[in-house]
C-alpha positions as CSV (number, residue, x, y, z in Angstrom):
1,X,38.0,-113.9,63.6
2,X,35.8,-111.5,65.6
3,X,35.5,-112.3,69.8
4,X,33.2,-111.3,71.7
5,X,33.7,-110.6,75.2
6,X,31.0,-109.6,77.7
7,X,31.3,-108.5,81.5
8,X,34.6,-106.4,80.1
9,X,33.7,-103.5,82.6
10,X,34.5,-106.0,86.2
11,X,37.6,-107.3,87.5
12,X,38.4,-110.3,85.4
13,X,37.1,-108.6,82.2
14,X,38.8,-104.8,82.4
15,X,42.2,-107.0,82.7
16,X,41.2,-109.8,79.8
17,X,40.4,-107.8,77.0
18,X,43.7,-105.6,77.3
19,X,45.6,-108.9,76.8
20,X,43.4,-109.9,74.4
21,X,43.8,-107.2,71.9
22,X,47.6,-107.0,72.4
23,X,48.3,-110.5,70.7
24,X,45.3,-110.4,68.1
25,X,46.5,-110.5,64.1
26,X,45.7,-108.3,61.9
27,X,42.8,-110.5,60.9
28,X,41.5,-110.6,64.2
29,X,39.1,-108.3,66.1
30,X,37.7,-108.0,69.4
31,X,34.4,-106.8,70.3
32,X,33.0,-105.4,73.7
33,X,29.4,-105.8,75.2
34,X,28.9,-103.0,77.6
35,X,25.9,-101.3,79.2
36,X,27.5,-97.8,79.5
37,X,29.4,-96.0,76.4
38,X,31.5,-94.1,78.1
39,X,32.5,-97.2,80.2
40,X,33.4,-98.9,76.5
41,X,35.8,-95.6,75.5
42,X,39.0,-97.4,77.2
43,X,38.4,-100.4,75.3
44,X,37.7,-98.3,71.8
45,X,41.0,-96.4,72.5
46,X,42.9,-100.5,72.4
47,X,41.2,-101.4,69.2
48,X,38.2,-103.1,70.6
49,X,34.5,-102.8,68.9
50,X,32.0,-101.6,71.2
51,X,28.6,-102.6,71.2
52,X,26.6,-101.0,73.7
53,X,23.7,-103.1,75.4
54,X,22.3,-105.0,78.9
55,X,23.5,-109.1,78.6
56,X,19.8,-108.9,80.2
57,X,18.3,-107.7,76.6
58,X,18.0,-110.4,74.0
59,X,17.7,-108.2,71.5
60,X,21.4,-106.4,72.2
61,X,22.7,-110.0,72.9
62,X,21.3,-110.9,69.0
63,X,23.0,-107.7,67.9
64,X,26.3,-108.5,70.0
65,X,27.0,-112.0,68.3
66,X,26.0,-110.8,65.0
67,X,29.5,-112.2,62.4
68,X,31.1,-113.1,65.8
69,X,33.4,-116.5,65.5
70,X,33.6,-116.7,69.3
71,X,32.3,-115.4,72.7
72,X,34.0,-115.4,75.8
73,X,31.3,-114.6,78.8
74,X,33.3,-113.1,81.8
75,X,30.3,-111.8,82.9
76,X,29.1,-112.6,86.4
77,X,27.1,-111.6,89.8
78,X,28.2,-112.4,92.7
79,X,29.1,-110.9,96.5
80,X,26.3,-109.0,97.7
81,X,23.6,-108.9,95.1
82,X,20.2,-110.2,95.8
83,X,19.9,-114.1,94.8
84,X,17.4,-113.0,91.9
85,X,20.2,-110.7,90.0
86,X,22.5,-113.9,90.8
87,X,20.5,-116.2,88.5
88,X,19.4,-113.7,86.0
89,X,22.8,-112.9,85.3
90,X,24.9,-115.9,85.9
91,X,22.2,-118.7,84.1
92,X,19.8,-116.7,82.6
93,X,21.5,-114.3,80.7
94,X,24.4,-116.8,80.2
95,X,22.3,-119.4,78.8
96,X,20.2,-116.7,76.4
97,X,24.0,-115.7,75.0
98,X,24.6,-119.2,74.6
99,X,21.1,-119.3,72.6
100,X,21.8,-116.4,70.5
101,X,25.5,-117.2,70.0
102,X,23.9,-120.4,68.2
103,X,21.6,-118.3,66.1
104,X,24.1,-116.8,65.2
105,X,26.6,-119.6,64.0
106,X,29.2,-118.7,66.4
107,X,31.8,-121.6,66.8
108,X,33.2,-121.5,70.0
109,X,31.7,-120.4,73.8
110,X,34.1,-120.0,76.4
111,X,32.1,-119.7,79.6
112,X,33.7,-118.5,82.5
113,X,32.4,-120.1,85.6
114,X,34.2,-120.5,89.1
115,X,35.3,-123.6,91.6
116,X,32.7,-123.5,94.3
117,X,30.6,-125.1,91.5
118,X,32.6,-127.9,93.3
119,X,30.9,-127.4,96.9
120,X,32.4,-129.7,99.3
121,X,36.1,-131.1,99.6
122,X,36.9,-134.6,98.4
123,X,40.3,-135.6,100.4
124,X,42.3,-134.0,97.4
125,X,42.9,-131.6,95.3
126,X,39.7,-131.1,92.8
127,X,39.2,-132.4,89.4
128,X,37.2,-131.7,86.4
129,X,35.9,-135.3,86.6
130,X,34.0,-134.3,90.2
131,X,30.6,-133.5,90.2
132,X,29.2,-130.7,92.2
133,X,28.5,-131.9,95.5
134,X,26.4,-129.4,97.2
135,X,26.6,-127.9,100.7
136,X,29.4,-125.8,102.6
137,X,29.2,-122.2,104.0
138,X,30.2,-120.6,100.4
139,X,27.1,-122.8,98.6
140,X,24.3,-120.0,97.8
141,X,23.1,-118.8,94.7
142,X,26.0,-117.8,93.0
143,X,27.5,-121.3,93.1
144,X,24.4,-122.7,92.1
145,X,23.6,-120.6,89.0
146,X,27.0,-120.9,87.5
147,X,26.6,-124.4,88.0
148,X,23.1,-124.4,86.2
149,X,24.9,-122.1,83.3
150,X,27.1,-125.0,83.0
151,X,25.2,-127.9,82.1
152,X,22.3,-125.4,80.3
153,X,25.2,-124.0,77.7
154,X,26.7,-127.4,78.0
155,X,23.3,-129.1,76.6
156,X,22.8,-126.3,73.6
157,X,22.2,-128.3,70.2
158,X,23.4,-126.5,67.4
159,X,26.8,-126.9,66.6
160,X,29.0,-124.8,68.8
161,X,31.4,-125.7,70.8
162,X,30.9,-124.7,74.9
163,X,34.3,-124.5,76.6
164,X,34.3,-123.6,80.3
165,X,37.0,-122.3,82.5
166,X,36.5,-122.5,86.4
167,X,38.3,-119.9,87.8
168,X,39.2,-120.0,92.1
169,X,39.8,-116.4,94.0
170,X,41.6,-114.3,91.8
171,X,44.0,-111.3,92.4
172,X,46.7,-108.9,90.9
173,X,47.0,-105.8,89.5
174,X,45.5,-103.2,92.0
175,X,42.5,-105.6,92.9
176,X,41.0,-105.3,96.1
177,X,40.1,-109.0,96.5
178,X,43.1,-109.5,98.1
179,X,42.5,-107.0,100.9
180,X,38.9,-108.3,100.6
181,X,40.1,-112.1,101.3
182,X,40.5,-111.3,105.4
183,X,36.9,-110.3,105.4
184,X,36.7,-114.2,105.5
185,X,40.5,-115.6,106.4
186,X,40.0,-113.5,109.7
187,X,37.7,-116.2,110.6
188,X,39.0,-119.2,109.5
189,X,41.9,-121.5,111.0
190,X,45.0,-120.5,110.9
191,X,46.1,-123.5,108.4
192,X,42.6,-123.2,106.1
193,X,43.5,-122.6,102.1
194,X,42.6,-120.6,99.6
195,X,42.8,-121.4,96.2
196,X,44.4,-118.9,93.7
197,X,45.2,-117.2,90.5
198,X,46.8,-113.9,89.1
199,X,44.6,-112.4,86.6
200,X,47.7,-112.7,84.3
201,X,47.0,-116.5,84.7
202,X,43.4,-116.1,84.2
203,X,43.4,-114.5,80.8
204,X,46.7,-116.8,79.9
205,X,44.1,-119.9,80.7
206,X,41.1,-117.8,79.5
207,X,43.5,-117.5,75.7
208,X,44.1,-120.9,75.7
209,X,40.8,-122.0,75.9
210,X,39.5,-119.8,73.1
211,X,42.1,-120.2,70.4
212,X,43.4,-124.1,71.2
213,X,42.2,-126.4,68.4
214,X,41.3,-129.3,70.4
215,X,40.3,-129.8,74.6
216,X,39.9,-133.1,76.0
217,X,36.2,-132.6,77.7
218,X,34.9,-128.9,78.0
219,X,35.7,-128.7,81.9
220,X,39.2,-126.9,82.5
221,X,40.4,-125.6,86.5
222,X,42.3,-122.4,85.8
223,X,44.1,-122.0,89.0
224,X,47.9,-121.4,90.5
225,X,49.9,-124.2,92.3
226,X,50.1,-122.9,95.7
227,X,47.0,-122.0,97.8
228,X,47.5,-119.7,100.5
229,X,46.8,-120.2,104.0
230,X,44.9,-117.3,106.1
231,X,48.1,-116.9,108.3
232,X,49.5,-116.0,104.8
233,X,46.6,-113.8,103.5
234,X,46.7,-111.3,106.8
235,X,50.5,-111.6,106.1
236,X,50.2,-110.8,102.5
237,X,47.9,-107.9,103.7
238,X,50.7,-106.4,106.9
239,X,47.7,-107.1,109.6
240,X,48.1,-109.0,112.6
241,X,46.6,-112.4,112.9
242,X,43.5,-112.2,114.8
243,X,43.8,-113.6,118.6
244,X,42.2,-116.9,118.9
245,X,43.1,-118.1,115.6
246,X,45.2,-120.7,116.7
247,X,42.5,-122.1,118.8
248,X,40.6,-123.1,115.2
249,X,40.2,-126.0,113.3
250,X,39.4,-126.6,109.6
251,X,35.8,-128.7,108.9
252,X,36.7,-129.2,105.4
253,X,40.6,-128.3,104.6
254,X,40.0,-129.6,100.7
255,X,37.4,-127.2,100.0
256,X,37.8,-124.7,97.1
257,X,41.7,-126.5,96.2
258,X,41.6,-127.0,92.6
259,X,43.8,-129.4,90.5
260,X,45.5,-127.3,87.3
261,X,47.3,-130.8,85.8
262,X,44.7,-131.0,83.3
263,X,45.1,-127.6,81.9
264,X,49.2,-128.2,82.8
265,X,49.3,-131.6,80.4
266,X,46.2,-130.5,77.7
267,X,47.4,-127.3,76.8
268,X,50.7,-126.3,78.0
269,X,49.5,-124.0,81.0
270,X,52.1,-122.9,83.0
271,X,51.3,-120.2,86.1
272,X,53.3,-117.0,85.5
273,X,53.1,-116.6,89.1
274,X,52.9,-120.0,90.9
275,X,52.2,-118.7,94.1
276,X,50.8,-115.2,95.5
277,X,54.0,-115.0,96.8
278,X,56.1,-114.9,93.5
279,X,53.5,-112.5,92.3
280,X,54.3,-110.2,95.3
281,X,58.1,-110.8,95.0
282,X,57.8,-109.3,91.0
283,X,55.4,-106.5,92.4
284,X,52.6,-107.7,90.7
285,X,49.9,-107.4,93.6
């Protein structure tokens, strides 16, 4: 069996591929997409096969999938590109992999994708069975084009099975999205969520999407089972909470809080760290 992974090089993907290649057989092989050699060496040095290319060149994405069995597409743009990289990246490069992956008689696409495909809160915690429901100051082009990759791979005749994991704001392991989260929580109320995973829990859910034999639907949350709330977060982070913060209310306090019981009961997913909290207790931050 031969993976390939693209967007290796950004946070999700430089902590993926690591895992991945420490519990593949012998008869298994993992294989890189990256625009920059040098930025492949670390991977080549773990066993992986590099192929070096832009996900925005067809003709390197035909090369990538060549005798692949499987793709997993990590790659994504998001905070603080233009919205014109955010489509040609998340949809448009997406959906040409997806193409190509076809062409080349892959079997199995795992897409990753995010929650705020979601938009708006429901009253709950959300499920894969919700549609996107536009709208909310996080909806822009990055939710929007990952929800267009969605249905676009979803609708791909051919034969190969599109699995997609929606991922919420993810941490661990010397990230800085963690310090990064007060750039919003400093704003919010002092009881508003965020939903969370550990990227040991995002490649655990990312793994269990590509190898399980069977998925009930293609839509699978990927997510801890405590969000945090932005007292928490400048807690979590050793800064004061910002005067006024009690004053604040929450306009939407279900926004972004994802449901993991279908991931839980489908395919035995069980967070390593159920809470940002445990992670910081084992020093995994």
């Amino acid at each position: 069996m031969i993976t390939l992974v693209t967007g290796t090089t950004g946070q999700v993907g430089r902590r993926f591929v690591p895992r991945l290649l420490a519990q593949a057989r012998s008869d298994e092989r993992v294989r890189v997409l990256v625009r920059d050699a040098a930025r492949g060496e670390p991977f080549a040095g773990l066993g992986a096969e590099v192929v070096v290319g832009d996900l925005r060149d067809e003709e390197a994405l035909g090369k990538a999938v060549v005798g692949a069995d499987a793709v997993v597409n990590v790659a994504a743009a998001f905070r603080g590109v233009p919205d014109d990289e955010a489509w040609a990246v998340n949809r448009d490069a997406a959906v040409a992999l997806g193409k190509a992956a076809v062409s080349a008689g892959v079997r199995r696409f795992v897409q990753v994708s995010t929650g705020v495909v979601y938009g708006t809160g429901r009253g709950r915690p959300l499920t894969e069975d919700d549609e996107s429901r536009p709208g909310g100051e996080m909806w822009g082009a990055y939710p929007e084009s990952k929800a267009a990759a969605e249905r676009e791979l979803l609708a791909l005749a051919g034969g190969m099975e599109v699995r997609i994991g929606r991922l919420p704001f993810v941490y661990g392991e010397g990230d800085p999205h963690l310090a990064n989260s007060l750039h919003w929580a400093a704003h919010w109320a002092p009881a508003q969520r965020l939903q969370m995973a550990h990227h040991a829990d995002v490649a655990q859910g990312l793994m269990r999407l590509l190898y399980a034999p069977a998925v009930s639907g293609p839509l699978y949350n990927i997510a801890d089972d405590a969000p945090v709330t932005a007292v928490e977060l400048h807690q979590l982070n050793g800064v004061e909470v910002p005067a006024g913060m009690g004053g604040r209310t929450d306009r939407d306090p279900w926004f972004g809080i994802m449901s993991n019981q279908k991931i839980r009961r489908d395919l035995g997913f069980r967070p390593i760290y159920p809470s940002v909290w445990s992670a910081r207790d084992a020093g995994a931050l």
